[in-house]
N, CA and C atoms as a LAMMPS dump frame, in Angstrom:
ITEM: TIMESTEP
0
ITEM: NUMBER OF ATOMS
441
ITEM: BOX BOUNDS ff ff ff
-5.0000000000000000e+02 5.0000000000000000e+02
-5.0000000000000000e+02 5.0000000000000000e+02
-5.0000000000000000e+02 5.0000000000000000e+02
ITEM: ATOMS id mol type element x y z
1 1 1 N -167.415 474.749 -126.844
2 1 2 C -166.119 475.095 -126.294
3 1 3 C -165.025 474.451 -127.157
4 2 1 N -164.121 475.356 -127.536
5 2 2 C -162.993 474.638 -128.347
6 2 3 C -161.384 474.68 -127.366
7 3 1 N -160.49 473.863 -127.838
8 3 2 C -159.371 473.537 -127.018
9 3 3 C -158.669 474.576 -126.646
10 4 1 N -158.752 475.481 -127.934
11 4 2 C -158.127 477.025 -127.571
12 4 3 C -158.521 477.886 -126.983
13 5 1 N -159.391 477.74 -126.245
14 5 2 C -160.214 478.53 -125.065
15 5 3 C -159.505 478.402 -123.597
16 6 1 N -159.147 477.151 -123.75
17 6 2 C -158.187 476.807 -122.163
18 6 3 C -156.895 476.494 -122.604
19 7 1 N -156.299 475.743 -123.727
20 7 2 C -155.074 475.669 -124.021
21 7 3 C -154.319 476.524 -125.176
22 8 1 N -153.324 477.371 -124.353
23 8 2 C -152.7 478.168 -125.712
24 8 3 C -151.219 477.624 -125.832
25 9 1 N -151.294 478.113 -126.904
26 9 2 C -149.678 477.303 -127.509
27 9 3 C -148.656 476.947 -126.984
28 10 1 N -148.28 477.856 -126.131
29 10 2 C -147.025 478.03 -124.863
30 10 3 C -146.867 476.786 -123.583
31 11 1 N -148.534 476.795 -123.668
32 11 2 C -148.351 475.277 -122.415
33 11 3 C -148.482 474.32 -123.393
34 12 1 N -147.998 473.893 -124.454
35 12 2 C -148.035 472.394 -125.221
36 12 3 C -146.549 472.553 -125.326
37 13 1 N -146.056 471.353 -124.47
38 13 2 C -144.687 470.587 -124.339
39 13 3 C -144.291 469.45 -125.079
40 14 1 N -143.226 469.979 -125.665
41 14 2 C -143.1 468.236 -126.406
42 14 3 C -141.707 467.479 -126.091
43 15 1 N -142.049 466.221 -126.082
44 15 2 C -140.468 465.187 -125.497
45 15 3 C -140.419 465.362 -124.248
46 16 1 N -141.31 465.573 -123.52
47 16 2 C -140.925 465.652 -121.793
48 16 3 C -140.357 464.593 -120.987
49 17 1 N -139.327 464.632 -120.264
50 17 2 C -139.282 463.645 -119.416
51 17 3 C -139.681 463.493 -118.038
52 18 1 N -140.183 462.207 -117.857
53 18 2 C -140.991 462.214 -116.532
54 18 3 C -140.591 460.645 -116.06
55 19 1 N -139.911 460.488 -115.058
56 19 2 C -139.65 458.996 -114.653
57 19 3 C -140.805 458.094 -114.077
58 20 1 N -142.109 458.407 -113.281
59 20 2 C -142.877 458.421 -112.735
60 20 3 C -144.362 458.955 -113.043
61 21 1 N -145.466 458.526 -112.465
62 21 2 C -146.617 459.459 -112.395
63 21 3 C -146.508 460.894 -112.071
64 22 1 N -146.177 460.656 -110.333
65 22 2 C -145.967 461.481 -109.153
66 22 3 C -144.903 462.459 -109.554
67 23 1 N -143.902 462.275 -110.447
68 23 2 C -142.778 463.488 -110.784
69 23 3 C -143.78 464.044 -112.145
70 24 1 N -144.528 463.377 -112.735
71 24 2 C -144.857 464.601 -113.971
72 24 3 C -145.658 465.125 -113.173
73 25 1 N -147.044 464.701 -112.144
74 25 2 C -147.953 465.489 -111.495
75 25 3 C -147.39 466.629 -110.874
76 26 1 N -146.083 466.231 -110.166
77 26 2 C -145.646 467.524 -109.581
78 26 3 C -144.798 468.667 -110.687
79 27 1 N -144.326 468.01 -111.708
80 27 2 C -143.59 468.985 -112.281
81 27 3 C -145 470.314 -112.524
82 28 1 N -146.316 468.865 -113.877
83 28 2 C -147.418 469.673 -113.978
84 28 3 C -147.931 470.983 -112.975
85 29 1 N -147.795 470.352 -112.045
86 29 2 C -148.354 471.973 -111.284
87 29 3 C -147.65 472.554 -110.677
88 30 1 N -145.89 472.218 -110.931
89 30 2 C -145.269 473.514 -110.632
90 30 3 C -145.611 474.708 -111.73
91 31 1 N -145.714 473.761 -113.119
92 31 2 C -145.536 474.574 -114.339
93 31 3 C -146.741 475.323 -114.332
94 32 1 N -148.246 474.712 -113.881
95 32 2 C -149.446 475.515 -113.935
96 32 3 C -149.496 476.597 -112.799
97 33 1 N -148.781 476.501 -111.831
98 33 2 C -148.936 477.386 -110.531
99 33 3 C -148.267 478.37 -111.131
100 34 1 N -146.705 478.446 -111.705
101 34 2 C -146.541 479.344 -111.84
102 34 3 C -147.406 480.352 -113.005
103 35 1 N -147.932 479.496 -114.136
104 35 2 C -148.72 480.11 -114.945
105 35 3 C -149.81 481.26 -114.26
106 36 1 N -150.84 480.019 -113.085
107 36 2 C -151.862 480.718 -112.719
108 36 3 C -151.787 481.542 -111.519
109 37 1 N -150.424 481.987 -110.839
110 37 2 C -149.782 482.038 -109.956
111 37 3 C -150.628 481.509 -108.744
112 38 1 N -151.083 480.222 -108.672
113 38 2 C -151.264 479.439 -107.443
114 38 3 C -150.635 478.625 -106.642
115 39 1 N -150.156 478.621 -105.633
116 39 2 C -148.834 477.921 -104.993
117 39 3 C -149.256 476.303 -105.748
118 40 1 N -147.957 475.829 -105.974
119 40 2 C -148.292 474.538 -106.849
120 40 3 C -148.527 473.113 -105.891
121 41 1 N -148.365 473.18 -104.637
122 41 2 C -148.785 472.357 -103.838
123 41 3 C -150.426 471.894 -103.484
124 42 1 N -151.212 473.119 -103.591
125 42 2 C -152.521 473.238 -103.892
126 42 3 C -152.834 472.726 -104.97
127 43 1 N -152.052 472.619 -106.412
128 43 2 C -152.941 472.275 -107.505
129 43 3 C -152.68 470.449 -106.864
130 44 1 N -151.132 470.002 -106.652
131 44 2 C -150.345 468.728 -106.818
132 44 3 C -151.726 467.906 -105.581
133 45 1 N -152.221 468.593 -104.356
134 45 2 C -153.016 468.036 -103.125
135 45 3 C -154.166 467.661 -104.514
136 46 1 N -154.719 468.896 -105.307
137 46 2 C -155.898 468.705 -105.58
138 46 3 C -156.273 467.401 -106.974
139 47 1 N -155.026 467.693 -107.678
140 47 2 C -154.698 466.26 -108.397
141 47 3 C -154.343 465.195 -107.703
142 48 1 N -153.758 464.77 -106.54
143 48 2 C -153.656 463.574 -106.038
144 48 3 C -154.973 463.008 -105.778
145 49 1 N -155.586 464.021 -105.083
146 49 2 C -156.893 463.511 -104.605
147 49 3 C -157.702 462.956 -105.591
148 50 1 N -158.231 463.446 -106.72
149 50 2 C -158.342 462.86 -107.909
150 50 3 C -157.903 462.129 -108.218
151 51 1 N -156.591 461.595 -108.538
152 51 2 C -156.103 460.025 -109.14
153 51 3 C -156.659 458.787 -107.992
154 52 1 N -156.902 459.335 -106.667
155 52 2 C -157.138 458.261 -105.658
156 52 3 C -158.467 458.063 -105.779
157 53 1 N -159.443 458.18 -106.413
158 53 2 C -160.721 458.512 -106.747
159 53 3 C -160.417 457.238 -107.667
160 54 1 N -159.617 457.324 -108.543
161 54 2 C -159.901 456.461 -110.112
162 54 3 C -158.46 457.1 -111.158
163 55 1 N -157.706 456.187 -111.798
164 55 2 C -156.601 456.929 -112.419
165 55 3 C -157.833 457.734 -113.693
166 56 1 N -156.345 459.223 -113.641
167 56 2 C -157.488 459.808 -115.258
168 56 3 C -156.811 458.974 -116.358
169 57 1 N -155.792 457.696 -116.387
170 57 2 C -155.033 457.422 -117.656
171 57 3 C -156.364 456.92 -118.423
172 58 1 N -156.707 457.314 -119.3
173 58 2 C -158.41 457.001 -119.868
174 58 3 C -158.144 455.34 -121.009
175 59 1 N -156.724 455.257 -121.442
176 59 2 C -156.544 454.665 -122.416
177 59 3 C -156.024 454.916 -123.35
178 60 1 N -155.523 454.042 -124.293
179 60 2 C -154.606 454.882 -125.399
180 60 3 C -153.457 455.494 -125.581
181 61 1 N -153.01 455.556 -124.535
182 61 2 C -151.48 456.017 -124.08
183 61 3 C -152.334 457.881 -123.956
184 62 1 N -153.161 457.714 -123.276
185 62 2 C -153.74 459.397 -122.926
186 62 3 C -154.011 459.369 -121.395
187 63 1 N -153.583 460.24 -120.773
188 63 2 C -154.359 460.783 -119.435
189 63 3 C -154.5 461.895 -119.045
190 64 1 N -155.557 462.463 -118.878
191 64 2 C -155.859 464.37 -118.603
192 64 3 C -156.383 464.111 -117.079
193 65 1 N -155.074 463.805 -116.228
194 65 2 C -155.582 464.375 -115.078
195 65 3 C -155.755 466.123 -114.673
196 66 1 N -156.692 466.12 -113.759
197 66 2 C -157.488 466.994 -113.692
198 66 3 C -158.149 467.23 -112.224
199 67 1 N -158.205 468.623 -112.121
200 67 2 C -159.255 468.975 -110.646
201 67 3 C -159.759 470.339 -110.806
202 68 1 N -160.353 470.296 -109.944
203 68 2 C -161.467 471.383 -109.274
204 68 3 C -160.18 472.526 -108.263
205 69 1 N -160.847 473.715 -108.543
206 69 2 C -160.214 474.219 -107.923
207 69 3 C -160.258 476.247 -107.415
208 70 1 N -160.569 476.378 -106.377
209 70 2 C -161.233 477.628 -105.633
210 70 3 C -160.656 478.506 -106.684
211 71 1 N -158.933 478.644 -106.263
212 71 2 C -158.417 479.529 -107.199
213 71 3 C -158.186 479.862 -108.251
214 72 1 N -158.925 479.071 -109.602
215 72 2 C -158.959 479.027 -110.635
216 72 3 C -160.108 479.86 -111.249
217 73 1 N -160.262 480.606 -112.3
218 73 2 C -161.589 481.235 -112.703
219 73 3 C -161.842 481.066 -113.689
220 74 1 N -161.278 480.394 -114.476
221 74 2 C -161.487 479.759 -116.186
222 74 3 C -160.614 478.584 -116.377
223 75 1 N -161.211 477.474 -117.414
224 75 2 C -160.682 475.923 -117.267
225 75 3 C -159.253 476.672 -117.836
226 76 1 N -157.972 475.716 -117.412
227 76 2 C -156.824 475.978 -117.68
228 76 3 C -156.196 474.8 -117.94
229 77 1 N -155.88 474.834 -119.055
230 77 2 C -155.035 473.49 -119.416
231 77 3 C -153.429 473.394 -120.232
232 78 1 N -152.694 471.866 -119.946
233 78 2 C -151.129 472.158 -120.817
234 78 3 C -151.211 470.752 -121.343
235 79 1 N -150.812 470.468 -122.308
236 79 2 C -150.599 469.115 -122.974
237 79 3 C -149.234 469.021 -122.866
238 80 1 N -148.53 467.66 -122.731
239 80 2 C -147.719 467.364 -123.167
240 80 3 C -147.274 465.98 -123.568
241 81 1 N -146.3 465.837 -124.76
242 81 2 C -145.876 464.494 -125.355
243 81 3 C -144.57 463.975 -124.113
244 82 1 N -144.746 463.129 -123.468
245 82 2 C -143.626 462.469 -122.945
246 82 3 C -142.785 461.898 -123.946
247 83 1 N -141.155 461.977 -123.616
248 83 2 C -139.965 461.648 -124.711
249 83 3 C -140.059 459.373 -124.68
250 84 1 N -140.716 459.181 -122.857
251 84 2 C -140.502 457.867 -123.363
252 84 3 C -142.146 457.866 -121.767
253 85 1 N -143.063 456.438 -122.814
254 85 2 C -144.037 456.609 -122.08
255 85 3 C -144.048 456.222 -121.03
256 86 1 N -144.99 456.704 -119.52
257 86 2 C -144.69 455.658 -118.091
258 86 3 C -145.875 455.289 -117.952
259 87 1 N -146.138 454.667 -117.133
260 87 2 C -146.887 453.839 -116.29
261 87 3 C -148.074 455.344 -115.796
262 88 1 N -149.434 454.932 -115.648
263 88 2 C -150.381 455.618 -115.221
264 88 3 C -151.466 455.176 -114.714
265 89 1 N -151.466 453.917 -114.515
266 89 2 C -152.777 453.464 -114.122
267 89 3 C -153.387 453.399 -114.557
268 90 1 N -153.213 453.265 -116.225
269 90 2 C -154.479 453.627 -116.843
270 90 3 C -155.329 452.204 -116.865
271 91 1 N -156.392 452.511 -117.339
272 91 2 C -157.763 452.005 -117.228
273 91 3 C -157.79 450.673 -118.252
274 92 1 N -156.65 451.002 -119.469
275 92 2 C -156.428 449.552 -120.45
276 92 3 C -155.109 449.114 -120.38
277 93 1 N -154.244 449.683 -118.589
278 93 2 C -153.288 449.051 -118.391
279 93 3 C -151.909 449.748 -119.059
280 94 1 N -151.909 450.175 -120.185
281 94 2 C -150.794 450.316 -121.216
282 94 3 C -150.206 451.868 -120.695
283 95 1 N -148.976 451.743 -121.184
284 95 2 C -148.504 452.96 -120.381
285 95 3 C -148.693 454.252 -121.049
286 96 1 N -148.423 455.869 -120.457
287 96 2 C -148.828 457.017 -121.164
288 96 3 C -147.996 457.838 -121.974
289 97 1 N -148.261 458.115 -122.829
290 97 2 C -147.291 458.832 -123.678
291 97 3 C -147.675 460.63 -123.847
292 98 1 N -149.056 460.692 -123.399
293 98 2 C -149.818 461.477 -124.111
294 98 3 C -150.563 462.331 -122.675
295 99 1 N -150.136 463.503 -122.455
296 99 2 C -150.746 464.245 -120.837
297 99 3 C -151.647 465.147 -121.566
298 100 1 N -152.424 465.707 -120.643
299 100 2 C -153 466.693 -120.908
300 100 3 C -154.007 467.314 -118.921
301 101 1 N -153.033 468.001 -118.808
302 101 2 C -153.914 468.726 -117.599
303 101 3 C -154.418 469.753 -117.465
304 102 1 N -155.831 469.576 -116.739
305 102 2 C -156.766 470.25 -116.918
306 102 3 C -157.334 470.975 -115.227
307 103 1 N -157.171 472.32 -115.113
308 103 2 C -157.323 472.751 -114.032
309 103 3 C -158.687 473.854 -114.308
310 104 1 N -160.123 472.813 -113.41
311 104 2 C -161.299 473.47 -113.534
312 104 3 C -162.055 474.769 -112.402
313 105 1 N -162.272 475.604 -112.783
314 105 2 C -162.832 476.292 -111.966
315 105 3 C -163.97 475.658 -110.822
316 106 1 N -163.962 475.746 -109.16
317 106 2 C -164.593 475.345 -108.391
318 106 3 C -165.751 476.13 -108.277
319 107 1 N -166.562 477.018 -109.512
320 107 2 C -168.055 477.365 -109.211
321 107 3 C -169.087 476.251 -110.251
322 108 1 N -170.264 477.072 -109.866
323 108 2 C -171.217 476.98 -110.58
324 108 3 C -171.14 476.865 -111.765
325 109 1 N -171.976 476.143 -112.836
326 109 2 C -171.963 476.136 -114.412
327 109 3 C -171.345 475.047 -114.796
328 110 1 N -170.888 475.281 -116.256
329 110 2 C -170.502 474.016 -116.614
330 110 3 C -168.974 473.654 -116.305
331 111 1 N -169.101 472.912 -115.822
332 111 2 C -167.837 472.091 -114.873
333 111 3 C -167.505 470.737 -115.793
334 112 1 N -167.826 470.744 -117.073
335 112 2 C -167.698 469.208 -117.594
336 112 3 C -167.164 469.422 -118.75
337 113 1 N -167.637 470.712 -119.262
338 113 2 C -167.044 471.387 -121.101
339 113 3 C -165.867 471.358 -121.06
340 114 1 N -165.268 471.83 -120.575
341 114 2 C -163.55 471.604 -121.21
342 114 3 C -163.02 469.856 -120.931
343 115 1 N -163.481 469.741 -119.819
344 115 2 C -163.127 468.205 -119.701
345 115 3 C -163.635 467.378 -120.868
346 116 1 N -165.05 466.939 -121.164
347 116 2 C -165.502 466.813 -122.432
348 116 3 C -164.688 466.647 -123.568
349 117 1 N -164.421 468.096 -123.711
350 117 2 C -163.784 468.412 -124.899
351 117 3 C -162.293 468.169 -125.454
352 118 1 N -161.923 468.435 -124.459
353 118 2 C -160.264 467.694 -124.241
354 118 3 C -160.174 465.786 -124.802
355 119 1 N -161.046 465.088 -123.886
356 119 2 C -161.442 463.686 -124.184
357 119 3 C -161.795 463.052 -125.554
358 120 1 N -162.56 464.102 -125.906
359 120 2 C -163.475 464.096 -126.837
360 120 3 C -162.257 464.008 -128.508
361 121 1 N -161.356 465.168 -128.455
362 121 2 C -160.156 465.442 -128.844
363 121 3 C -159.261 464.254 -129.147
364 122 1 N -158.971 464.031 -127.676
365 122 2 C -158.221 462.581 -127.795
366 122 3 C -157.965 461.118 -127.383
367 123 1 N -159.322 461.08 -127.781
368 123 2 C -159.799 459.921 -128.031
369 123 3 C -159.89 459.934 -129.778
370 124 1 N -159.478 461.103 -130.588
371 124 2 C -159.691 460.445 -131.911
372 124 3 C -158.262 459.894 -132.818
373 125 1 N -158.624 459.03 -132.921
374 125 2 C -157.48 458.621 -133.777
375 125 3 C -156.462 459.637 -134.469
376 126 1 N -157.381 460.347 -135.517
377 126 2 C -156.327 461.05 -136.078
378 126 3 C -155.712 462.443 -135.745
379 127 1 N -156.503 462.909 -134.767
380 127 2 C -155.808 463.933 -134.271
381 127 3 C -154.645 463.158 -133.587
382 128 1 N -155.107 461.87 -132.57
383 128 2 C -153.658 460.971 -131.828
384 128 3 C -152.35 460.795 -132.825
385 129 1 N -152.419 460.463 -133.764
386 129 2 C -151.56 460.342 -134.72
387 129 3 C -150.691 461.54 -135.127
388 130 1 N -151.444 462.443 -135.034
389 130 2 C -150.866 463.883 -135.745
390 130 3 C -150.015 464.066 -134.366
391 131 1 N -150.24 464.476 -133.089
392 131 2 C -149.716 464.547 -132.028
393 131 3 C -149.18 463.796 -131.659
394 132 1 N -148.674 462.501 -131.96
395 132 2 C -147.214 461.478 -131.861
396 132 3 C -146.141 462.063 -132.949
397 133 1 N -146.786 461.873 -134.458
398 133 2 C -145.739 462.123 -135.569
399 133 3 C -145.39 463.504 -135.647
400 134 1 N -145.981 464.544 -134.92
401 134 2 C -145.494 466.02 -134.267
402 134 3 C -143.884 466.392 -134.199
403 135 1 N -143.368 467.175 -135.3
404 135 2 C -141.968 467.323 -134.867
405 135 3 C -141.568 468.324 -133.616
406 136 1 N -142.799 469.246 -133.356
407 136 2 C -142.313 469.816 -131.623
408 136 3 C -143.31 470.514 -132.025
409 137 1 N -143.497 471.305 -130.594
410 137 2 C -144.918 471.37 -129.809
411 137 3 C -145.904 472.447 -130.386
412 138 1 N -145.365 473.005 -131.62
413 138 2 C -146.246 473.718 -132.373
414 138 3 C -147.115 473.258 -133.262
415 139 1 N -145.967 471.7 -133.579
416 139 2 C -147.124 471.283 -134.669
417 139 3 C -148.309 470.48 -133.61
418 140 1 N -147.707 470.259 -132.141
419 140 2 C -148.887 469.55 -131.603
420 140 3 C -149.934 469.976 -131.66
421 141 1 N -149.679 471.4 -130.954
422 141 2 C -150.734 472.266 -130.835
423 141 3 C -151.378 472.679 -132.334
424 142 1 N -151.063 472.848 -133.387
425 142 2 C -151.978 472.622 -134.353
426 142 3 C -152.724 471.159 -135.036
427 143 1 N -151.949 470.311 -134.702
428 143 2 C -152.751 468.755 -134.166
429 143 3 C -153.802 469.155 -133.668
430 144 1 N -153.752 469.545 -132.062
431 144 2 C -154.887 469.677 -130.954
432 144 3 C -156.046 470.46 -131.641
433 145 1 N -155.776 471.4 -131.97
434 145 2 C -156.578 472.413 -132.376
435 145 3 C -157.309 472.556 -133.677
436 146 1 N -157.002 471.639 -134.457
437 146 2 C -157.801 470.849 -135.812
438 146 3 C -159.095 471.469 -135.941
439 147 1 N -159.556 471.327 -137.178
440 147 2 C -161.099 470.909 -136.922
441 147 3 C -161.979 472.243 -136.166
């Protein structure tokens, strides 16, 4: 599975501002609801529930929160660069600069590949690098999509 299977160019945002966790989560799934036209309160319930589980901030100034979800039928995802990083809970403490949400289909099969792969992505150094020094969200998305 490659990144461009769930993320296309249009949902990679760059310089976002977000004062909070809870205001990018909700902006995030206003912006994915309207994409996937699913009321965005459903995606925002199904990501909260998830961060209360364990934050997704993985480290690194990265977090791909993420959920499961009935109305979804293929993984769907949006990256974006925040303009100044916040606070996420993440897991090595340090704050996030770096989103990426990931909205998984609630059947059968593989339920882990795009998640995986997303992680997998950025967690590497030099794609991270290319997607900070990014002058706007095209070159992110050819960052992301490397390789």
């Amino acid at each position: 599975m490659n990144i461009s299977d769930f993320i296309v160019a249009a949902d990679v945002l760059a310089d976002v501002t977000a004062s909070d966790k809870q205001k990018l989560l909700s902006d995030l799934a206003h912006k994915a609801g309207s994409a996937l036209h699913v009321p965005p309160e459903i995606i925002l319930t199904e990501l909260s529930k998830r961060e209360e589980l364990g934050s997704t901030g993985m480290g690194g100034g990265v977090a791909i929160p993420h959920a499961r979800l009935q109305q979804v039928e293929k993984p769907f995802g949006m990256l974006v660069r925040l303009k100044k990083p916040i606070d996420f809970d993440a897991v090595d403490g340090k704050p996030v600069d770096t989103v990426c949400l990931l909205l998984l289909p609630d059947a059968n099969g593989d339920r882990v590949g795009a998640l995986a792969c997303v992680a997998r992505k950025l967690r590497d150094p030099a794609t991270m690098t290319n997607v900070r020094r990014a002058r706007d969200s095209t070159q992110i998305y050819r960052a992301l999509t490397a390789g």
